[in-house]
Every structure is written in structure tokens, then in C-alpha cells.
PyMOL commands that place a pseudoatom at each C-alpha (Angstrom):
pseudoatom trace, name=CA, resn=UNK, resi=1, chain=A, elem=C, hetatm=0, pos=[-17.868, -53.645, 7.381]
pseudoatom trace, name=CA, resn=UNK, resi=2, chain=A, elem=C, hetatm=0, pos=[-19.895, -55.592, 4.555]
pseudoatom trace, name=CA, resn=UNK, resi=3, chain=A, elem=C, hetatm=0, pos=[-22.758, -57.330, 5.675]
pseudoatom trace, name=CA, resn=UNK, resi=4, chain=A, elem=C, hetatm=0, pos=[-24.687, -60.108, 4.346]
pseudoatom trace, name=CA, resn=UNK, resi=5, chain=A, elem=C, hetatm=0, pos=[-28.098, -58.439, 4.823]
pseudoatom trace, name=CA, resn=UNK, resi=6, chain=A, elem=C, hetatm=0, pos=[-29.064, -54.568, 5.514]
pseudoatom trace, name=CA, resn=UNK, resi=7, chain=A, elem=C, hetatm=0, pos=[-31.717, -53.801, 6.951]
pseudoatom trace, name=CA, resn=UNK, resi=8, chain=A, elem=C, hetatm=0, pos=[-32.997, -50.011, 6.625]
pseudoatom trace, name=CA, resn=UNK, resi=9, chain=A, elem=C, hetatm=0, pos=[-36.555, -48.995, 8.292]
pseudoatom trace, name=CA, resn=UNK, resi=10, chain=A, elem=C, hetatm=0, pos=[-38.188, -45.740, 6.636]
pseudoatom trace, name=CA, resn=UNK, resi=11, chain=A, elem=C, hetatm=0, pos=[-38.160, -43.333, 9.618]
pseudoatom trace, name=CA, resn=UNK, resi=12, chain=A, elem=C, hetatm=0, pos=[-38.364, -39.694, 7.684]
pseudoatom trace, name=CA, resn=UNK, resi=13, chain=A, elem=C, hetatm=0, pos=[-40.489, -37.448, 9.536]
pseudoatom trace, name=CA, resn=UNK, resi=14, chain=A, elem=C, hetatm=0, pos=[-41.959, -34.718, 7.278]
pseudoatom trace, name=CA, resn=UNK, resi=15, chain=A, elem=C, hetatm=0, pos=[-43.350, -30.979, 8.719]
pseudoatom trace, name=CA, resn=UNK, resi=16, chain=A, elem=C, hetatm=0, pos=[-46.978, -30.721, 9.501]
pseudoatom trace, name=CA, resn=UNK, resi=17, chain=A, elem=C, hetatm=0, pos=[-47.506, -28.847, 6.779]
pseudoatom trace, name=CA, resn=UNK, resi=18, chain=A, elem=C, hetatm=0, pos=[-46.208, -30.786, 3.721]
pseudoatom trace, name=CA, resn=UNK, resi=19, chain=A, elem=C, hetatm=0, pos=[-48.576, -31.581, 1.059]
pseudoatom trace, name=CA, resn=UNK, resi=20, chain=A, elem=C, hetatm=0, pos=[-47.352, -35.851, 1.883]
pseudoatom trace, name=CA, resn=UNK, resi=21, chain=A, elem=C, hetatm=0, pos=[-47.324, -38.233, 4.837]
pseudoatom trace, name=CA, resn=UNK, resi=22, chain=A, elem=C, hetatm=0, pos=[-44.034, -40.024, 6.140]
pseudoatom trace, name=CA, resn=UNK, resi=23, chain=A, elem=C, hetatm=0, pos=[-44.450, -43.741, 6.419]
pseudoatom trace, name=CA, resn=UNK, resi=24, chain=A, elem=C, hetatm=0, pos=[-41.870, -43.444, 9.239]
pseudoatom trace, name=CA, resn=UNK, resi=25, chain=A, elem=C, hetatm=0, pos=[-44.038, -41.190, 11.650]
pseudoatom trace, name=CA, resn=UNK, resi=26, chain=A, elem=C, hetatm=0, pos=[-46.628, -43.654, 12.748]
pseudoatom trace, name=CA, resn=UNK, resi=27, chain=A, elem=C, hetatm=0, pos=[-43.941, -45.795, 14.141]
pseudoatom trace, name=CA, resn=UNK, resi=28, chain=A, elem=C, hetatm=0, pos=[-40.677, -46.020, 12.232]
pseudoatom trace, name=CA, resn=UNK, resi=29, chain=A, elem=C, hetatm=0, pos=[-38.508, -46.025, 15.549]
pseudoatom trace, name=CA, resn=UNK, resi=30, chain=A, elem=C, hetatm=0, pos=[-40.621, -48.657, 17.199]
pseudoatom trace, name=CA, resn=UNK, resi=31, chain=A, elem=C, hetatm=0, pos=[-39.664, -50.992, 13.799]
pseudoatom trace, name=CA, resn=UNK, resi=32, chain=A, elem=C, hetatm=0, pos=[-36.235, -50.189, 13.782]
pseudoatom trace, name=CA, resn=UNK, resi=33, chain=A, elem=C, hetatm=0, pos=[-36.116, -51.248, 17.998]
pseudoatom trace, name=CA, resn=UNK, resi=34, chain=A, elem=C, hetatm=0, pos=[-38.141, -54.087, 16.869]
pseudoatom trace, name=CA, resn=UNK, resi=35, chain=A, elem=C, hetatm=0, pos=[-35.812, -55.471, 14.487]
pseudoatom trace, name=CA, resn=UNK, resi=36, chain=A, elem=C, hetatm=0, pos=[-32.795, -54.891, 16.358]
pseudoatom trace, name=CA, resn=UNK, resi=37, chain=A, elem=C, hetatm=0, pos=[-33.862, -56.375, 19.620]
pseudoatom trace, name=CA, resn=UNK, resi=38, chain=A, elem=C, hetatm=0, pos=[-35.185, -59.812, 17.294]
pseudoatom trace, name=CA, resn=UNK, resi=39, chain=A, elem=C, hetatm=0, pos=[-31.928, -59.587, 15.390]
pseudoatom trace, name=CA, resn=UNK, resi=40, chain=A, elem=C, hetatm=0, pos=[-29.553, -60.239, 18.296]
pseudoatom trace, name=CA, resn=UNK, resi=41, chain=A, elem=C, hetatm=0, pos=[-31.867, -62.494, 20.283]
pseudoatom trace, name=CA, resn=UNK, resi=42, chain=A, elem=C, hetatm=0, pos=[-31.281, -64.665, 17.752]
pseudoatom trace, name=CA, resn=UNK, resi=43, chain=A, elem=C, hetatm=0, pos=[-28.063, -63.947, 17.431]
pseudoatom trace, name=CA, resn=UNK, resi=44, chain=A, elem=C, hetatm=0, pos=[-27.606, -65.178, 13.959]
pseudoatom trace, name=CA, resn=UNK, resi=45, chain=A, elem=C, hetatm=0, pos=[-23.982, -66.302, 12.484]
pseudoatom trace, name=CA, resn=UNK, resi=46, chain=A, elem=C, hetatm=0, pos=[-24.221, -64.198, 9.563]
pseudoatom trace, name=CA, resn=UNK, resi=47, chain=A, elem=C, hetatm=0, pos=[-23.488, -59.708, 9.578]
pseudoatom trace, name=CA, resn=UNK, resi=48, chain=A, elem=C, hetatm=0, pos=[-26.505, -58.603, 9.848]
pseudoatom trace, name=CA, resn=UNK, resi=49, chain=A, elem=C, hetatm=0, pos=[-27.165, -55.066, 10.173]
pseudoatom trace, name=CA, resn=UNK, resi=50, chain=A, elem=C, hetatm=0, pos=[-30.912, -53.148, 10.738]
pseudoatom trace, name=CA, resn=UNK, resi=51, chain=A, elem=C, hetatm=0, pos=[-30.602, -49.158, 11.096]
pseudoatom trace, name=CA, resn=UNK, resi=52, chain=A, elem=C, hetatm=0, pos=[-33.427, -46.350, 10.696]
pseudoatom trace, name=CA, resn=UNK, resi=53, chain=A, elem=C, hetatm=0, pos=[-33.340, -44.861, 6.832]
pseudoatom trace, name=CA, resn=UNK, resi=54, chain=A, elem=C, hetatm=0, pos=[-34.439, -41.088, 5.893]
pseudoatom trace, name=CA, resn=UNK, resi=55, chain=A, elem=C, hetatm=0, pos=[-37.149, -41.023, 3.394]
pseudoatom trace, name=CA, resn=UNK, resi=56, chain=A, elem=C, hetatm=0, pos=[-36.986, -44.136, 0.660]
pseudoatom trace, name=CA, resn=UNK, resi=57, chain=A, elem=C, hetatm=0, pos=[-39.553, -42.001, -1.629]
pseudoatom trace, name=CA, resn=UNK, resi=58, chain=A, elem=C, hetatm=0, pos=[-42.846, -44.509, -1.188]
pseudoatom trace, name=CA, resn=UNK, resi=59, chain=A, elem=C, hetatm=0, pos=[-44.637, -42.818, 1.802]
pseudoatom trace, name=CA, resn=UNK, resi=60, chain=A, elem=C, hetatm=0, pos=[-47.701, -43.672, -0.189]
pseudoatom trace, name=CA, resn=UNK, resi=61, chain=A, elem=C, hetatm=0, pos=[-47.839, -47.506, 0.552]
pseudoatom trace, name=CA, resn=UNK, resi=62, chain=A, elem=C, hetatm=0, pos=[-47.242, -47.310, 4.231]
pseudoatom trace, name=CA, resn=UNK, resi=63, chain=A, elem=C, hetatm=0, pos=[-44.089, -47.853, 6.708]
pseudoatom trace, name=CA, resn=UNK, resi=64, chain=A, elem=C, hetatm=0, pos=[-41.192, -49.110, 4.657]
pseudoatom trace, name=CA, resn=UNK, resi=65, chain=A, elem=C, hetatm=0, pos=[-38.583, -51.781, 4.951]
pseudoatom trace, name=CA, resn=UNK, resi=66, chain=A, elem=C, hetatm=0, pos=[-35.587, -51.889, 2.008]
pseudoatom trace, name=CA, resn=UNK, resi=67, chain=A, elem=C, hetatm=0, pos=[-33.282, -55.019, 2.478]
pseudoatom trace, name=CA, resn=UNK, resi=68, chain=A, elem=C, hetatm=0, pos=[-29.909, -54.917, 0.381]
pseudoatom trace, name=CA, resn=UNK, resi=69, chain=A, elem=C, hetatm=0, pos=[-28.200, -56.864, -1.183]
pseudoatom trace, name=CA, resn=UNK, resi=70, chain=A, elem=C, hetatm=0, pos=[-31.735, -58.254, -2.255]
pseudoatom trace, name=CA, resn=UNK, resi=71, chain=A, elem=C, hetatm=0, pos=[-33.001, -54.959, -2.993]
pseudoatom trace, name=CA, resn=UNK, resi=72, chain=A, elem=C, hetatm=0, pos=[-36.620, -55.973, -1.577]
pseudoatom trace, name=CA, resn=UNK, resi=73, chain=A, elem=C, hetatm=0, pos=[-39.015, -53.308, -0.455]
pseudoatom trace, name=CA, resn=UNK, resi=74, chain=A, elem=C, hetatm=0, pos=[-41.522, -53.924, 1.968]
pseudoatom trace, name=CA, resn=UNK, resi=75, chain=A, elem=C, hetatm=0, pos=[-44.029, -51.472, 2.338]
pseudoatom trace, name=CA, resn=UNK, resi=76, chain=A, elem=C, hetatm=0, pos=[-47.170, -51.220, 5.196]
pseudoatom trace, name=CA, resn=UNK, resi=77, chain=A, elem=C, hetatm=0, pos=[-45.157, -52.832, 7.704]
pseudoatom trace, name=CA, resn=UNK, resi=78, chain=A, elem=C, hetatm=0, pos=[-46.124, -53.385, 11.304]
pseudoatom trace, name=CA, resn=UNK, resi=79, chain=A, elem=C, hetatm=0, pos=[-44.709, -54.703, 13.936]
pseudoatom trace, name=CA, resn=UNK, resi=80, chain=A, elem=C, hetatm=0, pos=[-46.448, -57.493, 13.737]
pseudoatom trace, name=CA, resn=UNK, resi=81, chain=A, elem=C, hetatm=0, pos=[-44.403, -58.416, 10.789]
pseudoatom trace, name=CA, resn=UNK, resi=82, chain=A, elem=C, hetatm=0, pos=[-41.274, -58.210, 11.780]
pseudoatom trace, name=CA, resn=UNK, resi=83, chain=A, elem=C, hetatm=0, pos=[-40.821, -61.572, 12.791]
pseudoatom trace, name=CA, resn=UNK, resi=84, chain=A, elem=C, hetatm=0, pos=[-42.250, -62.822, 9.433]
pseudoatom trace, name=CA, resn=UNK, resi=85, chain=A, elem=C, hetatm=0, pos=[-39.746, -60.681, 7.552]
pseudoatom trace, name=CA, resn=UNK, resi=86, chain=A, elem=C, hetatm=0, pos=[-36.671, -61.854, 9.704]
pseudoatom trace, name=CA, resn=UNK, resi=87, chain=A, elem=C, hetatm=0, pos=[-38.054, -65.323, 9.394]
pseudoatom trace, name=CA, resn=UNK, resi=88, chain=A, elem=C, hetatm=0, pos=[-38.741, -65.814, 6.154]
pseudoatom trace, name=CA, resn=UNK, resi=89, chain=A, elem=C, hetatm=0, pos=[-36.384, -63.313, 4.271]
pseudoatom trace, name=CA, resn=UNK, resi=90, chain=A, elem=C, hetatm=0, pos=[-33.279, -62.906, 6.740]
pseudoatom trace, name=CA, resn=UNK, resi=91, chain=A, elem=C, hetatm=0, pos=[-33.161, -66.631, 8.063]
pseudoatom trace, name=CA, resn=UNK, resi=92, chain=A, elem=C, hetatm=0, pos=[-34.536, -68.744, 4.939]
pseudoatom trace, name=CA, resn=UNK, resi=93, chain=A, elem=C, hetatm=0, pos=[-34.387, -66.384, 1.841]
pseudoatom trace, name=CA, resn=UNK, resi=94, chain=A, elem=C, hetatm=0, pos=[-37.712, -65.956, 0.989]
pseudoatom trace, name=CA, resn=UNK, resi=95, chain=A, elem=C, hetatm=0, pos=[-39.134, -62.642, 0.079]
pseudoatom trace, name=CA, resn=UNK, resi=96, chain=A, elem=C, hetatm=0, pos=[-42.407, -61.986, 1.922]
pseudoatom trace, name=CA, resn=UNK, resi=97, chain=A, elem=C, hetatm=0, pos=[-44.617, -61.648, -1.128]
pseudoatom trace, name=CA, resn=UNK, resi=98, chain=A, elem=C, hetatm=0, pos=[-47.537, -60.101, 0.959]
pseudoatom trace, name=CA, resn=UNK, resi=99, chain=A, elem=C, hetatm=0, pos=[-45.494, -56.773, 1.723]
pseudoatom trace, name=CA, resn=UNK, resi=100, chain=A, elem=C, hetatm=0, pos=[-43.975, -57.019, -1.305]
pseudoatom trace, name=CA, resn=UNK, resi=101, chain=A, elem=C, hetatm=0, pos=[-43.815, -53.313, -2.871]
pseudoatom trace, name=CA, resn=UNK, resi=102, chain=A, elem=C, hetatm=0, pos=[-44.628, -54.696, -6.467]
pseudoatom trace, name=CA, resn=UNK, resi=103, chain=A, elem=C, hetatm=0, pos=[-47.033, -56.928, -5.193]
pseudoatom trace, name=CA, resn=UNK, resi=104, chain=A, elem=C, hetatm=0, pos=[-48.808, -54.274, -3.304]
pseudoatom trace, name=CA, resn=UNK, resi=105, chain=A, elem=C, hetatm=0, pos=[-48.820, -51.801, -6.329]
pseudoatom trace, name=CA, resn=UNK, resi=106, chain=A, elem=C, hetatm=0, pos=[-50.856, -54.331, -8.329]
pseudoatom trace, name=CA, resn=UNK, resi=107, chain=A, elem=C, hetatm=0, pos=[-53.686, -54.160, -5.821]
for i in range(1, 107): cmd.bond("trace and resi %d" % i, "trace and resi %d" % (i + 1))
show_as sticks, trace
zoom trace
């Protein structure tokens, strides 16, 4: 199936003793849950889809959020975000410039 937005949450757990953090440890699962529960509340009329991710190689910014076909990363997300992100980016097309990855980089 080809959907109009996909949604995948960073949820890569690493070994205790890797030299790098996973953004997904500190609560990958509970984003993924979070934007799947939002997703069919709503109940949108477009395909939607929002799945967990293995490691999307930018642990060092904080839990990450990749949508496709936009090719947006969001990076230190919360779940206090997520209905921002659905919001603005899923429902109205506009990229949440605060989680930004390249906006965050420049800090």
C-alpha cells in the first residue's frame, strides 16, 4: 500500500555498553503508541501510516521522528509534541520548524 504520509519513530535500543545512546530508549514505544492512538482518533481521509523505525543514525539530537514523502526529521521529540507534529505537518503541511533536525543543528 502507498501512503500519503509515513510516519517512522526512532525506537533502536543499543547494549549497555556501546560507546552511544539510542534516542529510542527513553521512550520510543510510548511515541510510536502515541501517534497511532492520535492518528485514528482522528481518523483522517488520507493513508496514513506511523510504525516504530530501527536506528535513523542521529541518536545525538534526541528521540527521532522521519516523515516520508517529505523527508522531514524531527529530532528531541516528546510526547508532548505529537499533537503539534500531526497538527501542523500531517493535517496542514507545515513542517514544525522547532524540531526541525537542521534547525536544531544550527543551535
Amino acid at each position: 500500500m502507498v501512503y500519503n504520509k509515513h510516519i517512522f519513530i526512532c525506537t533502536n535500543q543499543r547494549a549497555p555498553e556501546a560507546p552511544r545512546i539510542s534516542c529510542g530508549e527513553a521512550h520510543g514505544m510510548e511515541v510510536v503508541d502515541a501517534f497511532k492512538k492520535k492518528l485514528k482518533e482522528l481518523n483522517l481521509p488520507v493513508k496514513l501510516r506511523a510504525q516504530k523505525a530501527g536506528c535513523l543514525d542521529i541518536c545525538d539530537f534526541g528521540q527521532t521522528v522521519a516523515i516520508y514523502p517529505d523527508g522531514v526529521f524531527y529530532v528531541g521529540v516528546e510526547l508532548s509534541d505529537v499533537d503539534e507534529i500531526i497538527n501542523e505537518h500531517i493535517i496542514n503541511n507545515r513542517v514544525v520548524e522547532r524540531l526541525r533536525l537542521e534547525n536544531v543543528r544550527k543551535k
